[in-house]
N, C-alpha and C positions, 0 to 999 in steps of 0.2 A: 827073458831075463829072470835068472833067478834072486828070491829076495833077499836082502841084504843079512848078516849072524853077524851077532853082538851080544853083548850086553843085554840090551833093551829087548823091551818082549813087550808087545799088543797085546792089551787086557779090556774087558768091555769098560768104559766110561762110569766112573761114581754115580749116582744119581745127583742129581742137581737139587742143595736141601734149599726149602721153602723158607726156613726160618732163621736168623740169625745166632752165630756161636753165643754160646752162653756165656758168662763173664768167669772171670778166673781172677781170684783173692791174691794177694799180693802172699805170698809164702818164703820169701827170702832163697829164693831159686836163683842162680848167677846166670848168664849166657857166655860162652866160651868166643872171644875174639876173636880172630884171624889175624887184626891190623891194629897197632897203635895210634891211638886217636894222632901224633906227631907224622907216623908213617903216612896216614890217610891227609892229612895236609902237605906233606910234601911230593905223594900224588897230585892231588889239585894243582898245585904250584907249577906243575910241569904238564900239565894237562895245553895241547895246543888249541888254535882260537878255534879250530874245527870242532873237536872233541867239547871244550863249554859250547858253544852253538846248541853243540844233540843235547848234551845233557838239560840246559834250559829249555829248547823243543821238545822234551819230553815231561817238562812240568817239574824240575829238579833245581831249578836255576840259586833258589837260597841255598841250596846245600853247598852251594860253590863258597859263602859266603862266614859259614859255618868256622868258628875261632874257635878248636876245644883241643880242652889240654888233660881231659878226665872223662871216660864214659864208664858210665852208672853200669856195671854188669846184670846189677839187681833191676833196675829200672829199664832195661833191654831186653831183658824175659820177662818182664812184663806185661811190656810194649808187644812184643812176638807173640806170644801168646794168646793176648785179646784183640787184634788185629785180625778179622774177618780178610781174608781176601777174595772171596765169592763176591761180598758184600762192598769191599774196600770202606769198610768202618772200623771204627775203633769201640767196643765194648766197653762202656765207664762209665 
């Protein structure tokens, strides 16, 4: 079987860092949306009783719960940013 051409391409593995991300200053950097905080609730709202099930077995369940009608661009690159995910911490 030959192997599968793409896109994608096999590279050796990062090393695995020992220490956690550095922190990163608030700089007035924005993140770029996809979804309106109104869009992303009316996802939810049509989300079947399947789909919330996973989402709370997956440890997600308040974001079901989540009322917002403004997200912070500034305060979402922020958040991105000092958010280890090796680590799943938050740098603050």
């Amino acid at each position: 079987m030959e192997p599968r051409k793409g896109k994608h391409t096999t590279t050796e593995a990062e090393p695995i860092r020992t220490e956690l991300r550095p922190y990163y200053e608030y700089h007035h950097d924005v993140i770029s949306l996809r979804c309106s905080p109104s869009g992303f609730l009316d996802t939810v709202k049509q989300f079947t009783e399947a789909q919330v099930a996973d989402v709370k077995s997956i440890g997600f369940g308040d974001v079901l719960d989540i009322k917002v009608n403004h997200i912070s661009t500034h305060l979402g690159y922020w958040l991105v940013r000092n958010y280890d995910e090796q680590y799943n911490t938050l740098s603050i």
